[in-house]
DRENDO-1510 file (C-alpha; in Angstrom, 1 decimal, always signed):
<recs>
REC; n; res; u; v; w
REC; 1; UNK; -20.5; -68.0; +141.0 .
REC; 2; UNK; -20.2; -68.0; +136.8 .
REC; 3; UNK; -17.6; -70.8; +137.1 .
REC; 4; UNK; -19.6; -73.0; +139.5 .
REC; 5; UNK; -22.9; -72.9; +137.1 .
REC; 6; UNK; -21.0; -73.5; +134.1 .
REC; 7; UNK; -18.9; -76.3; +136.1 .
REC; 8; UNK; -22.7; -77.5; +137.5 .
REC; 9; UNK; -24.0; -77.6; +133.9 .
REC; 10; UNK; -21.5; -79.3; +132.2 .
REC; 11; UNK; -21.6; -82.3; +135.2 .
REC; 12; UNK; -25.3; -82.2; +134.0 .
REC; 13; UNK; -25.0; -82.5; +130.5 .
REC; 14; UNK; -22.3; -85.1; +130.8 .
REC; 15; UNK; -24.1; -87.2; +133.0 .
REC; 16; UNK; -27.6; -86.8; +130.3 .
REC; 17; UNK; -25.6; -87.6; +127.2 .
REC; 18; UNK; -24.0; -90.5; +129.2 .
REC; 19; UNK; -27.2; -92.1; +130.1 .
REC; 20; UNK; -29.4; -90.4; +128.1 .
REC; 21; UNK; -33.2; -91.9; +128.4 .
REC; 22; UNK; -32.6; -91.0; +132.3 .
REC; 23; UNK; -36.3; -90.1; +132.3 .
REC; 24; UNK; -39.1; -91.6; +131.1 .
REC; 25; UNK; -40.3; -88.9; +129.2 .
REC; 26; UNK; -37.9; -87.5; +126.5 .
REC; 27; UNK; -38.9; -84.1; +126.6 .
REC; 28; UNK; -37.7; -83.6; +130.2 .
REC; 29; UNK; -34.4; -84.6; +129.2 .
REC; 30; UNK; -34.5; -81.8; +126.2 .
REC; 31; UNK; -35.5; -79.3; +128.5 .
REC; 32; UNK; -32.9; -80.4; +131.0 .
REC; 33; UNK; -30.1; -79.4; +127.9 .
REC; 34; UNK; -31.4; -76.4; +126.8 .
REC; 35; UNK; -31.9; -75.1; +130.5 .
REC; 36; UNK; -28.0; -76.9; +130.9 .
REC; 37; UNK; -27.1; -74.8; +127.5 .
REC; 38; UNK; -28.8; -71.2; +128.5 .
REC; 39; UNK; -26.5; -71.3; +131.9 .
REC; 40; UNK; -24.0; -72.1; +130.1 .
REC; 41; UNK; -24.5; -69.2; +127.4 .
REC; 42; UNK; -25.4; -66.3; +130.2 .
REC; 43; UNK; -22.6; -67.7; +132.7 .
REC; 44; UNK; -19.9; -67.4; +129.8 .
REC; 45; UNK; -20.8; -64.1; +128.7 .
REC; 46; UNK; -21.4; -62.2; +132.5 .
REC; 47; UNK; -17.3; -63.8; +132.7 .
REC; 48; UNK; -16.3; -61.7; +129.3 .
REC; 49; UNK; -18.9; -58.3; +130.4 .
REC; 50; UNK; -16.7; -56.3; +132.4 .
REC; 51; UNK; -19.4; -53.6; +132.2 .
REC; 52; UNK; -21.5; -55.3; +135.2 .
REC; 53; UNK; -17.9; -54.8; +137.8 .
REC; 54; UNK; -19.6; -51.4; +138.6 .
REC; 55; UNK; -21.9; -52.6; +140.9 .
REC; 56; UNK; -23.1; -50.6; +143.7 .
REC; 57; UNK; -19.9; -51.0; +146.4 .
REC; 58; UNK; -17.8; -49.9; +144.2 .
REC; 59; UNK; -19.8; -46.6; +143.2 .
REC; 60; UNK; -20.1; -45.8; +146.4 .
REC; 61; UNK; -16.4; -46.3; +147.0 .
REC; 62; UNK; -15.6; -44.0; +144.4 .
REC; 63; UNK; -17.8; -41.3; +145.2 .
REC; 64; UNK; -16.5; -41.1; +148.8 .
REC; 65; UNK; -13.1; -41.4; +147.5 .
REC; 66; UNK; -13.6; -38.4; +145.6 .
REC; 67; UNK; -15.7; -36.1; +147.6 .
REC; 68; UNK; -13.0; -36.4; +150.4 .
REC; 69; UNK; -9.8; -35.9; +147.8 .
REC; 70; UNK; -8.7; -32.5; +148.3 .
REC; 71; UNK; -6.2; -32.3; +145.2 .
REC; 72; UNK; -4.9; -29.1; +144.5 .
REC; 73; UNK; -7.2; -27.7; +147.6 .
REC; 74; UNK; -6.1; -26.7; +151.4 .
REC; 75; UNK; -8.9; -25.8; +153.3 .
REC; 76; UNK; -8.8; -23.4; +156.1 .
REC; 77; UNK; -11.3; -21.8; +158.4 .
REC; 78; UNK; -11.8; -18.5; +156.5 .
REC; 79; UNK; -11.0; -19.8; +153.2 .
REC; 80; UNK; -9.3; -22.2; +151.0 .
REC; 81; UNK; -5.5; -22.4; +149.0 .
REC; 82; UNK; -5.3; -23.9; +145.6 .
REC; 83; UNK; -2.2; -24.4; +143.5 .
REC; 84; UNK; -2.2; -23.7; +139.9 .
REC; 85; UNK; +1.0; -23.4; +137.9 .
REC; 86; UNK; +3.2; -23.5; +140.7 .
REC; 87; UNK; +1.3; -20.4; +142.5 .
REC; 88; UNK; -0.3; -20.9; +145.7 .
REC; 89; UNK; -3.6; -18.5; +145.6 .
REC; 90; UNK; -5.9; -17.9; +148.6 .
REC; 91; UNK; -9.5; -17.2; +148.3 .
REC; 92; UNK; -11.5; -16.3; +151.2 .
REC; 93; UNK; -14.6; -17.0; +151.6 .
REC; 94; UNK; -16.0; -13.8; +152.6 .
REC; 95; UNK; -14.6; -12.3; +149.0 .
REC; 96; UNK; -17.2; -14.8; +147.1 .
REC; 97; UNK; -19.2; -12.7; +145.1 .
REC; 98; UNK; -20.5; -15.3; +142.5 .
REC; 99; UNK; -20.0; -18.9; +141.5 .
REC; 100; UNK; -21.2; -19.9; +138.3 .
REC; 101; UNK; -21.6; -23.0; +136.4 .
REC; 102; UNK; -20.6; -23.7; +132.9 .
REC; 103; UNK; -20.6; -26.2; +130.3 .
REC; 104; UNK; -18.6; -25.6; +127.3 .
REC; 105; UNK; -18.9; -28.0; +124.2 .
REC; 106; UNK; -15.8; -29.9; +123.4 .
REC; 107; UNK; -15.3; -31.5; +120.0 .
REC; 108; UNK; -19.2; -31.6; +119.0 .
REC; 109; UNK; -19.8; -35.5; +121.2 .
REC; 110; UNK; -18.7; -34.4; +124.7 .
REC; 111; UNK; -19.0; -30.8; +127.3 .
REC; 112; UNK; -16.5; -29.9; +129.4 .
REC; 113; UNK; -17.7; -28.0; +132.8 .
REC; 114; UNK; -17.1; -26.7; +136.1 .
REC; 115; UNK; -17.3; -23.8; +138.6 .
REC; 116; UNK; -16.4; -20.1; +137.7 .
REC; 117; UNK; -15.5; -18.3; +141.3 .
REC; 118; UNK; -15.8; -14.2; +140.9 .
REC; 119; UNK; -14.5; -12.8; +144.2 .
REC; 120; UNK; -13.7; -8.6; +144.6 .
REC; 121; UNK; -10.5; -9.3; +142.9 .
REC; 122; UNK; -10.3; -11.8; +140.6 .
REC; 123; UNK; -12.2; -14.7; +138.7 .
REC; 124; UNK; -11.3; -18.3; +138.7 .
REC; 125; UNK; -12.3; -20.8; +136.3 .
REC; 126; UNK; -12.0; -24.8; +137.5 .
REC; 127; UNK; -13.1; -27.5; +135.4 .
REC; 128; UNK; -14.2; -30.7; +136.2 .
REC; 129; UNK; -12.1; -32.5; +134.2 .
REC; 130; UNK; -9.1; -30.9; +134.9 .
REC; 131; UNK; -9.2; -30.1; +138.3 .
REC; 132; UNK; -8.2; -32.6; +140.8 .
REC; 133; UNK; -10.7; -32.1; +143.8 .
REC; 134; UNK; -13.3; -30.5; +142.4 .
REC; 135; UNK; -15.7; -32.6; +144.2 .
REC; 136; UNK; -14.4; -31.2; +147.6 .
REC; 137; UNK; -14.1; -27.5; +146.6 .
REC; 138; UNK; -17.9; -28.2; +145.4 .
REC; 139; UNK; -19.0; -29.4; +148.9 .
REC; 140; UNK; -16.9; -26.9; +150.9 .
REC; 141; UNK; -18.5; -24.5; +149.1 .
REC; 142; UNK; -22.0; -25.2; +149.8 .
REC; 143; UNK; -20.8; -25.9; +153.5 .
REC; 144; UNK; -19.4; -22.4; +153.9 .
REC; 145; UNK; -21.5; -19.9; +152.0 .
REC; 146; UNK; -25.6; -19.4; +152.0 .
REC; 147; UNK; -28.2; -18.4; +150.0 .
REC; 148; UNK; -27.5; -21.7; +146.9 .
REC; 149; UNK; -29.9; -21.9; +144.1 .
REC; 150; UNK; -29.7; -25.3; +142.9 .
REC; 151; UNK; -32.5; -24.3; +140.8 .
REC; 152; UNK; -30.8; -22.3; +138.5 .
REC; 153; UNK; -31.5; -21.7; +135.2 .
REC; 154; UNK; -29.3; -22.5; +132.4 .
REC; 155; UNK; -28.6; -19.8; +129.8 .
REC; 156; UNK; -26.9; -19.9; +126.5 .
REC; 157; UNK; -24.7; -17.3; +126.9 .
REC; 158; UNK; -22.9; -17.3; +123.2 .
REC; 159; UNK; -23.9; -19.2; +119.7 .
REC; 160; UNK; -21.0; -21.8; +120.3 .
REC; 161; UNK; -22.4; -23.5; +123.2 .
REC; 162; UNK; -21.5; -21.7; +126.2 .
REC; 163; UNK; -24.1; -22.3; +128.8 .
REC; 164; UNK; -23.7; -20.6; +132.5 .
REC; 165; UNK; -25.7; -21.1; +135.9 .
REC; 166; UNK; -25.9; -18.8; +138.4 .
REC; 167; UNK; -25.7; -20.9; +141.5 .
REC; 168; UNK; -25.0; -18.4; +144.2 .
REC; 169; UNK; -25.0; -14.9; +144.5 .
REC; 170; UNK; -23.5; -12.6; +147.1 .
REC; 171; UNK; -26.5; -10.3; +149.2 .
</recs>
């Protein structure tokens, strides 16, 4: 649409400096150039702003794309697999005790954060940007167990920035 404006304007302007008094009045013809140049301006630099390619669609694509991506996740019934460091672990959902949320700061400009599982046995850790799936795991989650609180509070657990969120708790 960018390349037909700027095409459009510069048939315009060609044809006004061509034949320039086209209208009586000179001032029509002025604003005729500048409205000619402004296309021209905003149509050239939309072209070179790749920012505005994230428009609505393609969110959407993305988010569906990732909330069905399993990753390093097999669900099951009773539970889910996940496969960390070669090891195939099993976690079912009846042994939830906990999930937390964290955020951890990272290098002062950025936080890095994700889900802490606690089950009878043993606690996971997955972050968010680390952990392929995440978005799924997140969602079978909330599918699978009751009692959420979304409304969580967020505590500062330690001085360097460790904040936690208890989102659900095992009655």
């Amino acid at each position: 649409m960018e390349k037909k404006i700027i095409i459009v304007c510069c048939i315009i302007l060609g044809w006004i400096f061509y034949d320039y008094p086209i209208f009586d009045n000179e001032g029509i013809s002025y604003f005729i150039i500048l409205c000619c140049f402004g296309g021209i301006v905003f149509s050239v630099s939309k072209i070179l702003n790749t920012s505005d390619k994230n428009d609505y669609e393609s969110v959407e694509k993305e988010v569906d794309r990732s909330a069905n991506f399993d990753g390093i996740f097999s669900y099951e019934n009773d539970g889910f697999y996940f496969t960390q460091n070669k090891k195939s672990n099993f976690v079912n959902w009846i042994e939830i005790l906990e999930i937390n949320f964290f955020s951890i700061p990272f290098l002062h400009e950025e936080n890095h954060a994700g889900l802490e599982i606690i089950t009878e046995k043993v606690s996971y850790e997955f972050n968010n940007q680390q952990t392929p799936g995440i978005e799924k795991l997140t969602n079978q989650l909330i599918e699978n167990l009751s009692h959420w609180n979304f409304d969580a509070e967020i505590i500062k657990i330690n001085n360097h920035g460790l904040k936690k969120a208890n989102l659900y708790k095992k009655t």
